[in-house]
N, C-alpha and C positions, 0 to 999 in steps of 0.2 A: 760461057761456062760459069757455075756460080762461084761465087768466093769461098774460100776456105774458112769455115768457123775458127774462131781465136779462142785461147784459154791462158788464165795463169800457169804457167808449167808448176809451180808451187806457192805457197803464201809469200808473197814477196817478189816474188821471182817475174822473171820476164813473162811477156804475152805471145803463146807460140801457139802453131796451128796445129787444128786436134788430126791431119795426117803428115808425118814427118817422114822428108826422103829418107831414105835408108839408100846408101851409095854400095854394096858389098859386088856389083856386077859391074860399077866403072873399072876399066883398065882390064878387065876379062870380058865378059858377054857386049858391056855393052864399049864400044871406043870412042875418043873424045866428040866427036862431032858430033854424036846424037845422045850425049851426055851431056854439051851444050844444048841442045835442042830439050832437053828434060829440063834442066836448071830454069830456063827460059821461060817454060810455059808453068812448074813450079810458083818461079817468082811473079808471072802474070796472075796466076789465081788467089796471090796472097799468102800463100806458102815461106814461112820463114825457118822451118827446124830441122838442119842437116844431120847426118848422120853418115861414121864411117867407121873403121876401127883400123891401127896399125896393119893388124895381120892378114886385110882384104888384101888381095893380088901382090903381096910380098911387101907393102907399102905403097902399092902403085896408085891404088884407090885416091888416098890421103894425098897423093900428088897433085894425080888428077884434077882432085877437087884444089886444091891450093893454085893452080894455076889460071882454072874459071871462074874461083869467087875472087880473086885478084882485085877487081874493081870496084867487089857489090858485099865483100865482107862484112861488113858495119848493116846489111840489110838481113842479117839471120843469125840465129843460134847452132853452132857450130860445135857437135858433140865427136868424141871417138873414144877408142877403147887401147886397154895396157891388159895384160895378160896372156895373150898365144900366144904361142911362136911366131915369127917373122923369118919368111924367108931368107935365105942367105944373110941371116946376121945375127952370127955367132953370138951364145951366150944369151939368145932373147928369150922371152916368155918367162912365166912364172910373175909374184907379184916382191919380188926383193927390192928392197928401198933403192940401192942400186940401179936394178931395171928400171923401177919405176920411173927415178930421175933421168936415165939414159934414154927407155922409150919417150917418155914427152917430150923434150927435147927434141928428137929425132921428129915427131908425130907435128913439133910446134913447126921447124921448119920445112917440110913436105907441105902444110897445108899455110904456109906462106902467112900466118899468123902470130904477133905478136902474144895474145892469149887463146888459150883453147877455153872456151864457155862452161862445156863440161865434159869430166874426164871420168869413164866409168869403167871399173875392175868388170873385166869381162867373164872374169871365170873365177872361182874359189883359188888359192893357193894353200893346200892343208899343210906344206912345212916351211911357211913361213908365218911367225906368229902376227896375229890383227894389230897387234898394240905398233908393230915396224913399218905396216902394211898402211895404217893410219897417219902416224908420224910422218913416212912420207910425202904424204899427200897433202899435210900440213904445212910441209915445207913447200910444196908445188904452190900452193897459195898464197903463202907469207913473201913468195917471190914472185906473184903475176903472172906463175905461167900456164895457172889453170883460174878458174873462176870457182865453180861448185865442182864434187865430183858426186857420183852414184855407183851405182852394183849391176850385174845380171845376175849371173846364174851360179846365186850363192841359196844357200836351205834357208827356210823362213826363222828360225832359231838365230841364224848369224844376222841377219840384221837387228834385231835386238843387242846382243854384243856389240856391233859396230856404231850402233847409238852412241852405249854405256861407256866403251871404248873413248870415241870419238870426246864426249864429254868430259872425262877425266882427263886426257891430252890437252883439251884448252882448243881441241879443232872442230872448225864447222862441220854440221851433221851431213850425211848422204842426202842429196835433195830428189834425188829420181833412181827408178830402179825399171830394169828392161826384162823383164821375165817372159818365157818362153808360155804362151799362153793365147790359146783359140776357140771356136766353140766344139771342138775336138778332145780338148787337151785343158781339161777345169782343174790341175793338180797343184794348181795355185792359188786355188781358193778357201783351201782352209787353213792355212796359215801365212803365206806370201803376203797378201792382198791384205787381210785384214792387218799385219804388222806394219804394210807401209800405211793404213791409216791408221792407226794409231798415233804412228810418230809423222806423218805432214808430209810423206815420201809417196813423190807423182809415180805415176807407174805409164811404162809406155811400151805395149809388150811390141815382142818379135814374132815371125809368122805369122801374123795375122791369118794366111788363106793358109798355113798346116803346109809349106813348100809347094803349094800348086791340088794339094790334095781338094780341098773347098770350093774347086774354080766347078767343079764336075766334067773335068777334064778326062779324067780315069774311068769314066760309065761304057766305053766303048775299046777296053783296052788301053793298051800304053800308048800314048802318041811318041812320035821319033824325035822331037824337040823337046820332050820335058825331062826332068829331072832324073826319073824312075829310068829313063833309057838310058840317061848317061851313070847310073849306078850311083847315083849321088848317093856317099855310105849315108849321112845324117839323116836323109828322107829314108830309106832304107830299114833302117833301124827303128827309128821314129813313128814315122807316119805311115808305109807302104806296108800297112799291114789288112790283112782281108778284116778282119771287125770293125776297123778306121773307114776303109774304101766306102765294106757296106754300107755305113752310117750315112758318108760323105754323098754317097749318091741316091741315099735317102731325101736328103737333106737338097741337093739340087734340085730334086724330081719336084721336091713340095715348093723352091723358091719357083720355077721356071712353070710350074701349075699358075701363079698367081702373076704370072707375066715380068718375075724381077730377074735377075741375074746372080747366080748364086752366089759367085765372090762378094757382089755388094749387099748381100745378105749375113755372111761370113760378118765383115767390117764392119756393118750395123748392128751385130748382136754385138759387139766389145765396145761402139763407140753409144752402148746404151747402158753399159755399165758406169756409176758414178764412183767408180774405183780407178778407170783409166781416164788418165790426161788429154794421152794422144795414142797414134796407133804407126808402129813403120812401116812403113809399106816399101817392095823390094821390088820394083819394076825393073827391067834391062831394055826396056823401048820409050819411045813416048808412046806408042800406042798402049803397052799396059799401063805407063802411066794415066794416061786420060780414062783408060777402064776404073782405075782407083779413085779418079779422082770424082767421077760417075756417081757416086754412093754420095755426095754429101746432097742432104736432104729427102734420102727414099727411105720407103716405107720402111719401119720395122715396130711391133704390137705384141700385146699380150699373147695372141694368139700364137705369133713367131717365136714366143719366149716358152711357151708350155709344149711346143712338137721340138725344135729341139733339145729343151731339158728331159725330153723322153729318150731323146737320142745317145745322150751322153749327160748321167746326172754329174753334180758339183760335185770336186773332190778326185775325177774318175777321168777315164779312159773308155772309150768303147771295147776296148781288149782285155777284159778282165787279168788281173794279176802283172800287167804292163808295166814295167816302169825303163825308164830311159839309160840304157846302157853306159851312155858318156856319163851321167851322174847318178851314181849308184846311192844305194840309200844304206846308213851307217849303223845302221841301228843294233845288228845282230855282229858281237866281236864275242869268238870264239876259245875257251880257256885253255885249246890244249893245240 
């Protein structure tokens, strides 16, 4: 199987592989044995850039992984997330300098590391102010228990502020930001994307395949193992919508016409973007994994870049008037 291309995750910054596990199904879908078996063939292709967050499987995730990188930790970049809640432990979520200090802690000893590499706000916290939210995370540094930190799924306006912020505090800047972004879903590209180049902030989005939407999985109905069956709300909301599907199985019909596989077509249009880093990819098997892992070096051309910009221009959604209920947009505040 071929090796996994390498990149600087940012100027300076270490050399990580442009597809990064994403662990969110260890300790739920997928159980430790064959989460050894992913790790395994991961680090056999070259594969260095882990990914997890506190609030995967209640913290289970973050365990998980802390018990099988045990030996081979010093061989990857090892990222998680502070912001949702956490299972049964009172008082979590949100980004309070408090929490903050409490979850990494928590987050350092679950994954059986001494430092966490990088530590990124997984989600906006609008009442607690950035100047606290920063501070914090100043302090996780100045004490070795984080390396760099980054953002997800914060509006492209706040990473500007978290810059300015960031500089005035005397703390290092965001080095990476994880934003929700596919070739379904471009509403990152007119302000996101362009903010983190501006300021030298790798970008390494989430969903890659849209929760399974992209695989053209859905052309034949719901299958009984995917997402859409188990009412997963996020796909739901999201993605499981008839303007996305129709797109979506546009979009397979023309990859599987020219003999590719549509997810690896999905992953090639973002990994020919020179705005992202890496791409995480969320397998719960090694068999999807090795599907993912499939795409490095297949086709992707002009010609693939102008039928799906038909599909879904920049900027947009295939659902006209769409936007994602979990983050609402602020714009209209009302005077009476």
């Amino acid at each position: 199987m071929t090796t996994i291309p390498t990149i600087p995750l940012f100027r300076g910054g270490p050399e990580v592989a442009r597809l990064c596990l994403g662990t969110m199904m260890f300790a739920d879908r997928t159980d430790e044995a064959e989460a050894a078996r992913m790790l395994d063939r991961y680090f056999e292709v070259g594969g260095n850039f882990i990914d997890t967050a506190d609030s995967y499987t209640g913290g289970k995730s973050e365990a998980m992984l802390g018990r099988l990188l045990k030996e081979r930790r010093a061989d990857c970049v090892l990222a998680t997330k502070v912001g949702n809640p956490v299972t049964d432990v009172e008082g979590s979520g949100g980004l309070s300098p408090a929490w903050i200090a409490r979850a990494a802690e928590m987050s350092r000893e679950r994954l059986q590391t001494e430092t966490i590499d990088l530590y990124y706000l997984h989600l906006d916290d609008e009442t607690t102010p950035l100047d606290e939210v920063i501070g914090a995370l100043g302090e996780l540094i100045a004490k070795g228990t984080i390396r760099h930190w980054g953002f997800s799924n914060f509006r492209g306006w706040k990473i500007a502020d978290m810059v300015r912020i960031a500089d005035r505090l005397g703390v290092a800047r965001p080095v990476v930001a994880q934003p929700y972004y596919h070739m379904l879903n471009r509403t990152a590209e007119p302000d996101y994307l362009p903010a983190c180049h501006h300021f030298g902030i790798a970008v390494v989005p989430y969903s890659p395949l849209g929760r399974g939407i992209l695989t053209g999985k859905y052309r034949g109905g719901v299958p009984d193992d995917s997402r859409a069956a188990r009412g997963d709300k996020r796909m739901l909301e999201a993605e499981f919508l008839p303007g996305t599907i129709e797109a979506a199985n546009k979009a397979a019909d023309y990859a599987e016409q020219s003999g590719r596989d549509p997810g690896a077509m999905a992953l090639n249009w973002l990994l020919a973007n020179a705005a992202v880093s890496s791409i995480l990819m969320g397998p719960r098997s090694l068999a999807q994994l090795d599907g993912y892992l499939g795409v490095v070096g297949a086709r992707y051309d002009a010609d693939d870049e102008a039928f799906l910009s038909g599909l879904c221009a920049s900027g947009h959604t295939p659902v006209v008037g769409h936007s994602d209920p979990r983050y609402p947009y602020r714009g209209r505040v009302l005077r009476f």
